[in-house]
N, CA, C and O atoms as a printed pandas DataFrame, in Angstrom:
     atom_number atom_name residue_name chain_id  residue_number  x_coord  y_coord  z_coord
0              1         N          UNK        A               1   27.912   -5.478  -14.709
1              2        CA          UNK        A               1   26.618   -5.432  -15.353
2              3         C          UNK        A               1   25.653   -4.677  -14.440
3              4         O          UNK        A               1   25.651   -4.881  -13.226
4              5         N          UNK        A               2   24.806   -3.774  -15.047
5              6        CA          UNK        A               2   23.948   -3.008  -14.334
6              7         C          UNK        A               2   22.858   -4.036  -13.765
7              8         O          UNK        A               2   22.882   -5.248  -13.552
8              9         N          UNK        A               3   21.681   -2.816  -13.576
9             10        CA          UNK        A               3   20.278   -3.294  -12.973
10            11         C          UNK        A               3   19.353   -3.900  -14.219
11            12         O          UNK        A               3   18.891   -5.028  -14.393
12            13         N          UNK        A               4   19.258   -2.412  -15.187
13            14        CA          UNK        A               4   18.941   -3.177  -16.416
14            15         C          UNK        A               4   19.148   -4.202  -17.402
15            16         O          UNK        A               4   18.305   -4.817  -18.055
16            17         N          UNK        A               5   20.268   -4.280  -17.408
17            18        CA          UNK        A               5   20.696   -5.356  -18.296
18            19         C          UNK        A               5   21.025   -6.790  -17.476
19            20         O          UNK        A               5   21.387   -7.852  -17.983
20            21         N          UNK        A               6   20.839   -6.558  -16.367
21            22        CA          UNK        A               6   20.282   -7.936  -15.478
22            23         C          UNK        A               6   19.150   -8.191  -15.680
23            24         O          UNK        A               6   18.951   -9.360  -16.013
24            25         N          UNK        A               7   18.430   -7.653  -15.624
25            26        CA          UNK        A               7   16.886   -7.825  -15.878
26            27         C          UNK        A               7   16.495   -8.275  -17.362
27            28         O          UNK        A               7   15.377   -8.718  -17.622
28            29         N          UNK        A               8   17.405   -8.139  -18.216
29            30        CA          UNK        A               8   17.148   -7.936  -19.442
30            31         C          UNK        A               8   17.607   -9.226  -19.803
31            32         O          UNK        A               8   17.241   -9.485  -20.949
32            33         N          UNK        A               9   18.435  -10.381  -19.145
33            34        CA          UNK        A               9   19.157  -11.102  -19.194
34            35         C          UNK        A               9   17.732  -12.723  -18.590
35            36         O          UNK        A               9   17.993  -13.918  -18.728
36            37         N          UNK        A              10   16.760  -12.316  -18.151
37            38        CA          UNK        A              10   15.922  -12.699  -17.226
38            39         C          UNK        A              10   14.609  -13.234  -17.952
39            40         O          UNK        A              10   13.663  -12.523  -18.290
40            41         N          UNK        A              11   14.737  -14.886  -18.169
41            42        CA          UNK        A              11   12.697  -14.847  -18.751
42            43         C          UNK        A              11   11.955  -14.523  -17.998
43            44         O          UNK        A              11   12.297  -14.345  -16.829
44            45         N          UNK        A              12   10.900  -14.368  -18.348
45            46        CA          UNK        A              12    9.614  -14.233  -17.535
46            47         C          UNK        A              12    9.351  -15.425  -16.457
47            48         O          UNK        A              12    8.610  -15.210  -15.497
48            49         N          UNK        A              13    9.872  -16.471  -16.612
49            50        CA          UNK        A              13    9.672  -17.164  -15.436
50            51         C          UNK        A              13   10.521  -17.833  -14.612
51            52         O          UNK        A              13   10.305  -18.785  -13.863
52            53         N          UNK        A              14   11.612  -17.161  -14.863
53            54        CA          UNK        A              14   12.687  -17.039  -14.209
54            55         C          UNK        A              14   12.591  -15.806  -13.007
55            56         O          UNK        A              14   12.866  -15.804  -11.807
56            57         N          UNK        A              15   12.019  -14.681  -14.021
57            58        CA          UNK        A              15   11.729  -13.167  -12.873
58            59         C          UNK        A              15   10.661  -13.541  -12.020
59            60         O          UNK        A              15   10.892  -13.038  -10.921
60            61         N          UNK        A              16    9.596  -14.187  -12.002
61            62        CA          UNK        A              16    8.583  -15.119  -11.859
62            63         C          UNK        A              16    8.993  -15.546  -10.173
63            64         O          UNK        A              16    8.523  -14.982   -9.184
64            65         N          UNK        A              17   10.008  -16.711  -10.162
65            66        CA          UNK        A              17   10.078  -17.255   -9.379
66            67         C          UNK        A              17   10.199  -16.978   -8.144
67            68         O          UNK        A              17   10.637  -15.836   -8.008
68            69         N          UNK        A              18    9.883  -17.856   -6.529
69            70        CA          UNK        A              18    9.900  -17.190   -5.522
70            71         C          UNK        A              18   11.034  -17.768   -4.978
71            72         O          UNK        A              18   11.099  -18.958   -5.288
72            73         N          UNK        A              19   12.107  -17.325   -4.170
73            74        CA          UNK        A              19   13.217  -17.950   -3.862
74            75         C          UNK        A              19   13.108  -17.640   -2.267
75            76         O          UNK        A              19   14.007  -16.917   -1.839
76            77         N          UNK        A              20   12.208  -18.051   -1.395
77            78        CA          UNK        A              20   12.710  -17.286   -0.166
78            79         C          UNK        A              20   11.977  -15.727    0.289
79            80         O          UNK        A              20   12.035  -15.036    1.306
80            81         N          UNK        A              21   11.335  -15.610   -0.928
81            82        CA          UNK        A              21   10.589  -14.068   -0.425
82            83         C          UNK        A              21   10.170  -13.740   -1.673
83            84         O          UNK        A              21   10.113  -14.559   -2.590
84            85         N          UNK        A              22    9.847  -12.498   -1.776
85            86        CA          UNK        A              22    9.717  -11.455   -3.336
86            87         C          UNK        A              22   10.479  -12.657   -4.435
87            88         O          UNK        A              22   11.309  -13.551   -4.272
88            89         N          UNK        A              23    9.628  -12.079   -5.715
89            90        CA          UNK        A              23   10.396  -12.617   -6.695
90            91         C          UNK        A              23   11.421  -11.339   -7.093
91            92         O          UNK        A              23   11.537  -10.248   -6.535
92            93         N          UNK        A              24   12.042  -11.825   -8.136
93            94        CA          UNK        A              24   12.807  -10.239   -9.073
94            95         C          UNK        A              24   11.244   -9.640   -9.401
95            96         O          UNK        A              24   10.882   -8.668   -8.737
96            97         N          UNK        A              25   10.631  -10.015  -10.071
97            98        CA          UNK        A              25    9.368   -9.681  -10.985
98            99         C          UNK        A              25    8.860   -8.667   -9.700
99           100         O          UNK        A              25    8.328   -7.633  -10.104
100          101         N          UNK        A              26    8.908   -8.750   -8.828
101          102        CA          UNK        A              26    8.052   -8.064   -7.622
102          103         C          UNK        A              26    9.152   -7.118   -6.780
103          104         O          UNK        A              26    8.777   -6.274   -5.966
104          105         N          UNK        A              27   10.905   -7.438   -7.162
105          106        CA          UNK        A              27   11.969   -6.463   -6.605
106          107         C          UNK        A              27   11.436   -5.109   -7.896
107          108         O          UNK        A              27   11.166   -3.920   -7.727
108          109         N          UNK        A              28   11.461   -6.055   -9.277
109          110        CA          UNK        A              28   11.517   -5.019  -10.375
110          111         C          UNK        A              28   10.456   -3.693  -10.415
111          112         O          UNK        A              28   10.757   -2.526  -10.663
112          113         N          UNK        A              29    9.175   -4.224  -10.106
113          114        CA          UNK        A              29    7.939   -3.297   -9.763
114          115         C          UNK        A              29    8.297   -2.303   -8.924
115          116         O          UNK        A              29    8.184   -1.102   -9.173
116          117         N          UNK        A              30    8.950   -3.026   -7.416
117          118        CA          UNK        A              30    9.107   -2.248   -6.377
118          119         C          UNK        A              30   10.126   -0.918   -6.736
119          120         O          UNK        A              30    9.951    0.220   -6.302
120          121         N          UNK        A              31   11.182   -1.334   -7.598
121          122        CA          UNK        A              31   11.580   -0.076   -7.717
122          123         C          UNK        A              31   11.223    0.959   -9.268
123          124         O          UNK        A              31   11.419    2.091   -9.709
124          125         N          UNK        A              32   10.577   -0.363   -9.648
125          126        CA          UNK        A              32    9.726    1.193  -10.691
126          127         C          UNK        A              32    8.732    2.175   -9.703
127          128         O          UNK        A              32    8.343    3.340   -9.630
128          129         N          UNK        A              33    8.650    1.335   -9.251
129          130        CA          UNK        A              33    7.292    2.065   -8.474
130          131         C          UNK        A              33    7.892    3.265   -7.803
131          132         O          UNK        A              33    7.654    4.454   -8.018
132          133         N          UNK        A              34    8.693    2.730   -6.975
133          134        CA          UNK        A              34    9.941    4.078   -6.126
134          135         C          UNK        A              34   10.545    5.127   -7.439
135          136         O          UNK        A              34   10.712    6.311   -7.148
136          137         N          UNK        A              35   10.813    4.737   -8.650
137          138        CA          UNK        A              35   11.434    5.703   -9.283
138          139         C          UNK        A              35   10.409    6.246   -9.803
139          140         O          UNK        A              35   10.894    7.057  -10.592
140          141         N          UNK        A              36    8.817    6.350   -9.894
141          142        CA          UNK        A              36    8.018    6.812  -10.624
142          143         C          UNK        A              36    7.561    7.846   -9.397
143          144         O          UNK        A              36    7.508    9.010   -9.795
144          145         N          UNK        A              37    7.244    7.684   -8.088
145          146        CA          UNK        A              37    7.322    8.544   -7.118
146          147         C          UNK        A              37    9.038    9.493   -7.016
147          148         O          UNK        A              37    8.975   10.711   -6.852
148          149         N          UNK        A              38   10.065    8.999   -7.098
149          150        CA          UNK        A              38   10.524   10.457   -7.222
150          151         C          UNK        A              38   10.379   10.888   -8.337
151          152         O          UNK        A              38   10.794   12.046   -8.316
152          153         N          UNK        A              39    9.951   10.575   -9.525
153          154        CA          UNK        A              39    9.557   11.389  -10.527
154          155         C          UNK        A              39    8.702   12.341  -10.081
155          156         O          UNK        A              39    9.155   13.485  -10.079
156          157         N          UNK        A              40    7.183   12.130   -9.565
157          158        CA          UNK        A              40    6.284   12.680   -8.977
158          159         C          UNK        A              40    6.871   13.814   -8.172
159          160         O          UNK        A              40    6.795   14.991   -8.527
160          161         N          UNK        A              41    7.284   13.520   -7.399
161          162        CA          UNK        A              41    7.905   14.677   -6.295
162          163         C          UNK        A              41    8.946   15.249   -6.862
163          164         O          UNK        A              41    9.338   16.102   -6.066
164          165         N          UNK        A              42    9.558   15.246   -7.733
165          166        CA          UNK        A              42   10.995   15.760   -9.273
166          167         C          UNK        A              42    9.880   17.047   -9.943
167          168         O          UNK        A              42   10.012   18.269  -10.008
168          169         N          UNK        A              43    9.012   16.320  -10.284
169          170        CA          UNK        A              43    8.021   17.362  -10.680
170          171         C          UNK        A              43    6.880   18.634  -10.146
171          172         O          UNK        A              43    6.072   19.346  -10.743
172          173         N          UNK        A              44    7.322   18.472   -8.624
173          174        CA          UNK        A              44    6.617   19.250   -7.564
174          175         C          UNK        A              44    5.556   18.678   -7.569
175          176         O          UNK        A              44    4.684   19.538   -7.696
176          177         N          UNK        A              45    4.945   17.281   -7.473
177          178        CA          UNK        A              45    3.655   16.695   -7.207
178          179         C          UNK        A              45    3.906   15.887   -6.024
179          180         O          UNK        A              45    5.003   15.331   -5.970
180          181         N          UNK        A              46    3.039   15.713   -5.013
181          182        CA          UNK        A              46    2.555   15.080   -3.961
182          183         C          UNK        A              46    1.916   14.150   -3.573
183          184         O          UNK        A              46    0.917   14.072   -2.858
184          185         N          UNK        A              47    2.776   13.137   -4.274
185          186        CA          UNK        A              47    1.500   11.593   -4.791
186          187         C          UNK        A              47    1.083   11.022   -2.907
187          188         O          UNK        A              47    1.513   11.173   -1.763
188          189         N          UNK        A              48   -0.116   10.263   -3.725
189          190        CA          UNK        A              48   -0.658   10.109   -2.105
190          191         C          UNK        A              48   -0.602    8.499   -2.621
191          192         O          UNK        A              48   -1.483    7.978   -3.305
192          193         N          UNK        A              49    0.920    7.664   -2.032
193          194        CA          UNK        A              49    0.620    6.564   -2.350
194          195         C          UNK        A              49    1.000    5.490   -1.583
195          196         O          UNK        A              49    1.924    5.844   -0.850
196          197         N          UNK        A              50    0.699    4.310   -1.416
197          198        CA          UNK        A              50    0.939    3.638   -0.536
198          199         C          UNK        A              50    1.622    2.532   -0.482
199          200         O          UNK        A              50    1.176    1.510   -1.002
200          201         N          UNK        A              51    3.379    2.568    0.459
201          202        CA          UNK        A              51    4.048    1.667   -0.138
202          203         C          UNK        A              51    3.645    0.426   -0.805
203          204         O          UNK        A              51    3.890   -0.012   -1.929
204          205         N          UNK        A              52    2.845   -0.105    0.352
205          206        CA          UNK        A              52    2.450   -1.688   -0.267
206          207         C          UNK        A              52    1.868   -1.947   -1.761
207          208         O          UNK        A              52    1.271   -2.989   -2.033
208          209         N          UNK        A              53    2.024   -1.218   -2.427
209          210        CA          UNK        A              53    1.268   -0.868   -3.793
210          211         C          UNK        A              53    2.553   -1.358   -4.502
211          212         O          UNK        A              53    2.420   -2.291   -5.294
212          213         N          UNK        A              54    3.555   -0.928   -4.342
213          214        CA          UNK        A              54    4.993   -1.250   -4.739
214          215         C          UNK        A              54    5.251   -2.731   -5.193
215          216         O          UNK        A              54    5.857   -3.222   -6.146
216          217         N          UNK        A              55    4.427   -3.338   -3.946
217          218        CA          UNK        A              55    4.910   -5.016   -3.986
218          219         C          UNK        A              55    3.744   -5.903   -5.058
219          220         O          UNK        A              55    3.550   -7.112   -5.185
220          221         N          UNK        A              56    2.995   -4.499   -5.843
221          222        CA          UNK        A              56    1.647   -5.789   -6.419
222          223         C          UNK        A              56    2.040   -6.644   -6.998
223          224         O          UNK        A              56    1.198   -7.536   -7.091
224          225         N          UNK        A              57    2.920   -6.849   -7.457
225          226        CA          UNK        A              57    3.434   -7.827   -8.748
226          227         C          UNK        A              57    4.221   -9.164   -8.372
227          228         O          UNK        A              57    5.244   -8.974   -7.714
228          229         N          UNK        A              58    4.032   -9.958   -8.561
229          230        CA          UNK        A              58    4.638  -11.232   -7.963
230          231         C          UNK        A              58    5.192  -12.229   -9.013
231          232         O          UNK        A              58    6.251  -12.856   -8.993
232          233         N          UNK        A              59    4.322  -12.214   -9.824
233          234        CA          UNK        A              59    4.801  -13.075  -11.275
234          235         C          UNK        A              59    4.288  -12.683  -12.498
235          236         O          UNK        A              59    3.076  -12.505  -12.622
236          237         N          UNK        A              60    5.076  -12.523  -13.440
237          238        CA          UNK        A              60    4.569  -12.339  -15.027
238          239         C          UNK        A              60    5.123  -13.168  -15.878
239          240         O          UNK        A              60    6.085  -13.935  -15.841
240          241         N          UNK        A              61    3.913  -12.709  -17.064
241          242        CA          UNK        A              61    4.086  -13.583  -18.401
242          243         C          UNK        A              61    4.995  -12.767  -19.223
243          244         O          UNK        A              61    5.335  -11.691  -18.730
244          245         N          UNK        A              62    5.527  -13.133  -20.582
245          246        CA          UNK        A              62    6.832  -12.585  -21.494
246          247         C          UNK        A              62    6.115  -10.731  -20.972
247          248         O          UNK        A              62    6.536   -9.803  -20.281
248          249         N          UNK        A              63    4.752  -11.031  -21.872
249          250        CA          UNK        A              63    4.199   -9.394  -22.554
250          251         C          UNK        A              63    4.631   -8.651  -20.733
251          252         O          UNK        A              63    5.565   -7.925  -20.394
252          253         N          UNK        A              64    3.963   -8.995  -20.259
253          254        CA          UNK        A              64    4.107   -8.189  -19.277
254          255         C          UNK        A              64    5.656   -8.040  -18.414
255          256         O          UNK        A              64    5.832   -7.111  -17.626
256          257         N          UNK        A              65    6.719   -9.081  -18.688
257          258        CA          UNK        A              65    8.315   -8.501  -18.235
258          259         C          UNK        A              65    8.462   -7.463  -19.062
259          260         O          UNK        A              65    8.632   -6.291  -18.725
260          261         N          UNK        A              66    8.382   -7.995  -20.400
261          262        CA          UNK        A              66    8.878   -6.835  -21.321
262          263         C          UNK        A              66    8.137   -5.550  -20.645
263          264         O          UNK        A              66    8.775   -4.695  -20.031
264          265         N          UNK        A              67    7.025   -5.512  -20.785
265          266        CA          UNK        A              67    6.651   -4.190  -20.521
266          267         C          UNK        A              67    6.749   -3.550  -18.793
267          268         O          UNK        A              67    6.452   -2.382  -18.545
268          269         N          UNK        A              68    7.086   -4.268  -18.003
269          270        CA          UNK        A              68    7.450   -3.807  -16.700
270          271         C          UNK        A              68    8.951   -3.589  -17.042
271          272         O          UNK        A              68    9.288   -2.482  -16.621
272          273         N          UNK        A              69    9.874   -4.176  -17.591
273          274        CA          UNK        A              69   11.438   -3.496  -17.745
274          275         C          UNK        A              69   11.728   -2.560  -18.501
275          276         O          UNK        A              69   12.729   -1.843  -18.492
276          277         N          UNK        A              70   10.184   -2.556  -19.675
277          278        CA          UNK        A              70   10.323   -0.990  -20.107
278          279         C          UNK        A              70   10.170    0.191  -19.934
279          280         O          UNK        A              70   10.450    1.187  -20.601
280          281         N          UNK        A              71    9.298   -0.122  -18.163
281          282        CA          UNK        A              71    8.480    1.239  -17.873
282          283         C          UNK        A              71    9.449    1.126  -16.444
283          284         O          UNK        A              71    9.198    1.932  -15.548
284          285         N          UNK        A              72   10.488    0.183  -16.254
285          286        CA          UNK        A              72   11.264    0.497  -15.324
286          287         C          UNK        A              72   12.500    1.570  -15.643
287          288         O          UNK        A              72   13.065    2.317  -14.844
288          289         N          UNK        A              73   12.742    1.397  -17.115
289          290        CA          UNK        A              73   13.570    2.000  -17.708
290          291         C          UNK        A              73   13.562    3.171  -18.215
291          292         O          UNK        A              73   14.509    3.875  -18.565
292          293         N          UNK        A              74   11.920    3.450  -18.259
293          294        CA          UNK        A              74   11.720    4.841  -18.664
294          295         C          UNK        A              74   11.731    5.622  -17.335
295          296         O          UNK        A              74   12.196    6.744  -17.540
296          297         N          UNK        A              75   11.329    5.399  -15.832
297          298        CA          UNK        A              75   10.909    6.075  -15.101
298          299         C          UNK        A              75   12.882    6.372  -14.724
299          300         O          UNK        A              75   13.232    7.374  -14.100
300          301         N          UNK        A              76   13.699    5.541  -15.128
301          302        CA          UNK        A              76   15.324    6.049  -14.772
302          303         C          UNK        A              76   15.359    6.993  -15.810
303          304         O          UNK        A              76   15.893    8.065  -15.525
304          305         N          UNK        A              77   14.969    6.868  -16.811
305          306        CA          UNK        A              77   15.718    7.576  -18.016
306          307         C          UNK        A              77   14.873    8.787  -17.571
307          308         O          UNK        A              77   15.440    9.851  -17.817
308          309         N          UNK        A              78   13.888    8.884  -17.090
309          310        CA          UNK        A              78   13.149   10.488  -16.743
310          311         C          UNK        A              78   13.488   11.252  -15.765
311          312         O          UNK        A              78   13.440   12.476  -15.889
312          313         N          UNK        A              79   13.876   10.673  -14.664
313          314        CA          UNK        A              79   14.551   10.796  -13.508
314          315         C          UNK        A              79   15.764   11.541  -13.534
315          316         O          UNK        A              79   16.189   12.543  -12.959
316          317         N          UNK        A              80   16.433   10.265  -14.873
317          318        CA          UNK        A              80   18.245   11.125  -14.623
318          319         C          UNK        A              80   17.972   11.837  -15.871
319          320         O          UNK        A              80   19.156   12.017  -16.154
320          321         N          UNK        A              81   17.314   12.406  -16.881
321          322        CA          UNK        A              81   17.008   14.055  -17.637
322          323         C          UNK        A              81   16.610   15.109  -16.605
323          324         O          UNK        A              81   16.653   16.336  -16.516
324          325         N          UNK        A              82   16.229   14.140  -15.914
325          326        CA          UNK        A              82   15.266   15.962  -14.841
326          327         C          UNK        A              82   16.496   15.991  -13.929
327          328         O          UNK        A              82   16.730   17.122  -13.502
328          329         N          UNK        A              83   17.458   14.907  -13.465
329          330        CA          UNK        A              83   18.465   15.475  -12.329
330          331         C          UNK        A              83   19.439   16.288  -13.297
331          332         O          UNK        A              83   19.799   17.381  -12.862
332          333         N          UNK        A              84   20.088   15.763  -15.009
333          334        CA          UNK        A              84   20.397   16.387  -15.610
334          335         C          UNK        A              84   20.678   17.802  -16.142
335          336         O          UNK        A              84   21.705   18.370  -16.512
336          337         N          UNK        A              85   19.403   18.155  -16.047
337          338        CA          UNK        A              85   18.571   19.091  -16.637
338          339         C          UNK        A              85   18.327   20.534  -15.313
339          340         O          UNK        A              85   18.033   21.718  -15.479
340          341         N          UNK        A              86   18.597   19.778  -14.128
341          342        CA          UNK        A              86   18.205   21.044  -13.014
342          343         C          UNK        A              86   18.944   21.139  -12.286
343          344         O          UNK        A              86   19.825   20.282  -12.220
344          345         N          UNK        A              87   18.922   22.155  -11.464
345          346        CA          UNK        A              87   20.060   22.514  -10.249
346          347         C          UNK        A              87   19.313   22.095   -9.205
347          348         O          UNK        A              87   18.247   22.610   -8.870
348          349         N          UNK        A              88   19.946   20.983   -8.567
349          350        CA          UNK        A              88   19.894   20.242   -7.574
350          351         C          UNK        A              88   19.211   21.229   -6.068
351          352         O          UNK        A              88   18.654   20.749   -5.081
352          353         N          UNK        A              89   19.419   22.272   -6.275
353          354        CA          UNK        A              89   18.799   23.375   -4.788
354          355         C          UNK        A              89   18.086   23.700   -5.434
355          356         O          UNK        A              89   17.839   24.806   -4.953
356          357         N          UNK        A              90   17.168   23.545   -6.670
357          358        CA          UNK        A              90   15.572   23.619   -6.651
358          359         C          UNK        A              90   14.486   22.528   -5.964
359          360         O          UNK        A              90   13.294   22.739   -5.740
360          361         N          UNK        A              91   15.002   21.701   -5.785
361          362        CA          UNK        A              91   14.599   20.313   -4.941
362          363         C          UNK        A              91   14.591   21.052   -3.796
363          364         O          UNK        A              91   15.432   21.906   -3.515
364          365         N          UNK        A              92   13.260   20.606   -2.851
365          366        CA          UNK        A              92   13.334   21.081   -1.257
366          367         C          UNK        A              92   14.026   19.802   -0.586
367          368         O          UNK        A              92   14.189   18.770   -1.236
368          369         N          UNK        A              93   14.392   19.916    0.645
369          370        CA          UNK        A              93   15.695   18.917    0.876
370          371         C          UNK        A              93   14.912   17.198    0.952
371          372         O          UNK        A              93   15.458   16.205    0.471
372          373         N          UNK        A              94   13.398   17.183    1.747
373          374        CA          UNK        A              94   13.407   15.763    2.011
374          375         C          UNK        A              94   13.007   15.068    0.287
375          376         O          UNK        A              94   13.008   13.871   -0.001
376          377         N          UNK        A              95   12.641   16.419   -0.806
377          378        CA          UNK        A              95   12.903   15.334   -2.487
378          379         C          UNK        A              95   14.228   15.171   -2.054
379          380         O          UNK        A              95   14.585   14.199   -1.389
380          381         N          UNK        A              96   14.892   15.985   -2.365
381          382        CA          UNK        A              96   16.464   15.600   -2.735
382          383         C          UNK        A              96   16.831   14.764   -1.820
383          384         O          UNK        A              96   17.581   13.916   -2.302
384          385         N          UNK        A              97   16.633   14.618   -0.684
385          386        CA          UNK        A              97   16.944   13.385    0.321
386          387         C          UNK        A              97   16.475   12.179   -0.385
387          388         O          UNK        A              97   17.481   11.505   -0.611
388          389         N          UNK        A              98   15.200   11.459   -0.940
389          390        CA          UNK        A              98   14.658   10.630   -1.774
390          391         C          UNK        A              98   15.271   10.502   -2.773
391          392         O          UNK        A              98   15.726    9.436   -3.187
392          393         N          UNK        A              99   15.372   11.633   -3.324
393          394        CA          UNK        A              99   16.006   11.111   -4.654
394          395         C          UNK        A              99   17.399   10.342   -4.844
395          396         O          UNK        A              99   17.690    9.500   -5.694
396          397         N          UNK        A             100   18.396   11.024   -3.515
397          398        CA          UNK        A             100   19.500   10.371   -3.620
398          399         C          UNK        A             100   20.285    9.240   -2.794
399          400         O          UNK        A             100   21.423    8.786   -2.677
400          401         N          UNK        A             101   18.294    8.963   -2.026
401          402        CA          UNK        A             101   18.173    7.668   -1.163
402          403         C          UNK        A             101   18.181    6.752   -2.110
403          404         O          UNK        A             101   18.625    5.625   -1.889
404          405         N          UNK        A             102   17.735    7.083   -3.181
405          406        CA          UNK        A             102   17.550    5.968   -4.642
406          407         C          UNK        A             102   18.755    5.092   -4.982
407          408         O          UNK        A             102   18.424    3.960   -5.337
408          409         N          UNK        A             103   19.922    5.303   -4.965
409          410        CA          UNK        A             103   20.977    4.598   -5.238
410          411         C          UNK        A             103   21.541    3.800   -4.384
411          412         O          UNK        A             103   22.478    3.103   -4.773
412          413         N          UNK        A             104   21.254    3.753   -3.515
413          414        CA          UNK        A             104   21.812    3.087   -2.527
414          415         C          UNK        A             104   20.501    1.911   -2.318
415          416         O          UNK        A             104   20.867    0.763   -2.066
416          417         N          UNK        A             105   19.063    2.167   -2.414
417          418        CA          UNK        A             105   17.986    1.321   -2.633
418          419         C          UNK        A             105   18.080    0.615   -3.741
419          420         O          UNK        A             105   17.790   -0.581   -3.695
420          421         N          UNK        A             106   18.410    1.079   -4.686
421          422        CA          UNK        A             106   18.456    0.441   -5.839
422          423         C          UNK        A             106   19.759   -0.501   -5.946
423          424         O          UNK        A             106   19.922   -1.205   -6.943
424          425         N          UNK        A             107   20.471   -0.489   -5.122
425          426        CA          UNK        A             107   22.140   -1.147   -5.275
426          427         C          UNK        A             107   21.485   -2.321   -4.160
427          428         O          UNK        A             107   21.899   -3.427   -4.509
428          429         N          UNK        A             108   20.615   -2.421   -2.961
429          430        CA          UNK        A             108   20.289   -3.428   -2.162
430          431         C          UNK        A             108   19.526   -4.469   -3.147
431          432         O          UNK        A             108   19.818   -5.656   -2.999
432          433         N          UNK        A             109   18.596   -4.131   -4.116
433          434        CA          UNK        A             109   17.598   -4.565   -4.424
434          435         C          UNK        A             109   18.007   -5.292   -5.889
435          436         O          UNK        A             109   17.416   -6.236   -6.414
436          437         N          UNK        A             110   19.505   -4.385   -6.529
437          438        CA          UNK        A             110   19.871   -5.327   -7.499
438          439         C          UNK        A             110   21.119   -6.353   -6.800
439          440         O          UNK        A             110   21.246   -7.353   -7.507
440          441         N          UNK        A             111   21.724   -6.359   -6.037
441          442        CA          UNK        A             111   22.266   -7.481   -5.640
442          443         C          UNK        A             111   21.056   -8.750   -4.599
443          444         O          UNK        A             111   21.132   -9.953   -4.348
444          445         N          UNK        A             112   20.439   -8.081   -4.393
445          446        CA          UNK        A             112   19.194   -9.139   -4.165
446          447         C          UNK        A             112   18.708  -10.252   -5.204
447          448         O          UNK        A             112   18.443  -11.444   -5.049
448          449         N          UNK        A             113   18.692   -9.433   -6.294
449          450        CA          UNK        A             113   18.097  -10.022   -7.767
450          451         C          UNK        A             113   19.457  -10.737   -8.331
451          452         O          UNK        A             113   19.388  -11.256   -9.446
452          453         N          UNK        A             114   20.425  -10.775   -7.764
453          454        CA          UNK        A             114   21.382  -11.019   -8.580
454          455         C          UNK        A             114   21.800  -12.094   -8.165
455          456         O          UNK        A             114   22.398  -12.771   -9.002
456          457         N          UNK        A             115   21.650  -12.717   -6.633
457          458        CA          UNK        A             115   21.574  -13.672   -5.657
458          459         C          UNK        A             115   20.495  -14.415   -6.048
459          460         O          UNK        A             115   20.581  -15.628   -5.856
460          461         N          UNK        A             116   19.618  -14.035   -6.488
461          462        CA          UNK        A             116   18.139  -14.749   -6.508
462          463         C          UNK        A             116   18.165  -15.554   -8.174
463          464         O          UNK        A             116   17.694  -16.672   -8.385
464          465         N          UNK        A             117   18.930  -14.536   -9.381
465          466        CA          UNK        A             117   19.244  -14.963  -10.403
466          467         C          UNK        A             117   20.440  -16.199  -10.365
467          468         O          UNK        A             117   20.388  -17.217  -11.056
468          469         N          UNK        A             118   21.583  -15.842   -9.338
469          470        CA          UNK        A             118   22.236  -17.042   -9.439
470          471         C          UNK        A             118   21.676  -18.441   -8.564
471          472         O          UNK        A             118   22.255  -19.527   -8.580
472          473         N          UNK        A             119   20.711  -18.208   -7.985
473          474        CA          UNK        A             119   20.009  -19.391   -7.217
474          475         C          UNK        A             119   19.424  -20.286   -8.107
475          476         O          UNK        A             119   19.520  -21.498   -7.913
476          477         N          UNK        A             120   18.688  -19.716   -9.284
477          478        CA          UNK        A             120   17.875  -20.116  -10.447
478          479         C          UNK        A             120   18.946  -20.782  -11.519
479          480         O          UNK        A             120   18.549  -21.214  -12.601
């Protein structure tokens, strides 16, 4: 089972909860947040942003999981059209370094959630 459909598997106050650190609700942000910056820099933009911004989210209600797993899902689905879609040596190396730091961030952060889901 993926990242998404873990998440998708998840109430709101279940993603909510604090087990020891971050909730999911606040893993889930963190990496929208990371996939919406390499979007940014995918697109030759230079966001000026600051990790800790990543972590705002700590607990939500239904409206707002739903809509944080939908805008987690769009910033992948935009991500992998534009890696799709381009030749990888149009990227200057430290995007493409980011971008394909992403999978390996994203593989820490869903077995995190997945530990934290079977704790619950």
């Amino acid at each position: 089972m993926g990242l998404l459909e873990t998440l998708d598997g998840l109430s709101a106050e279940a993603a909510s909860k604090q087990l020891g650190g971050a909730s999911i609700a606040a893993h889930t942000e963190h990496l929208r947040w990371s996939l919406a910056m390499a979007n940014a820099f995918a697109r030759g933009e230079e966001p000026q942003a600051k990790w800790s911004e990543s972590w705002s989210v700590d607990r939500v209600d239904a409206a707002a999981w739903e809509r944080l797993r939908a805008d987690l899902r769009r910033e992948y689905e935009t991500l992998l059209a534009a890696l799709e879609k381009s030749d990888l040596s149009t990227f200057d190396l430290p995007t493409l370094t980011g971008i394909l730091a992403l999978a390996p961030h994203a593989a820490y952060h869903l077995g995190a959630m997945r530990q934290m889901a079977l704790a619950l």
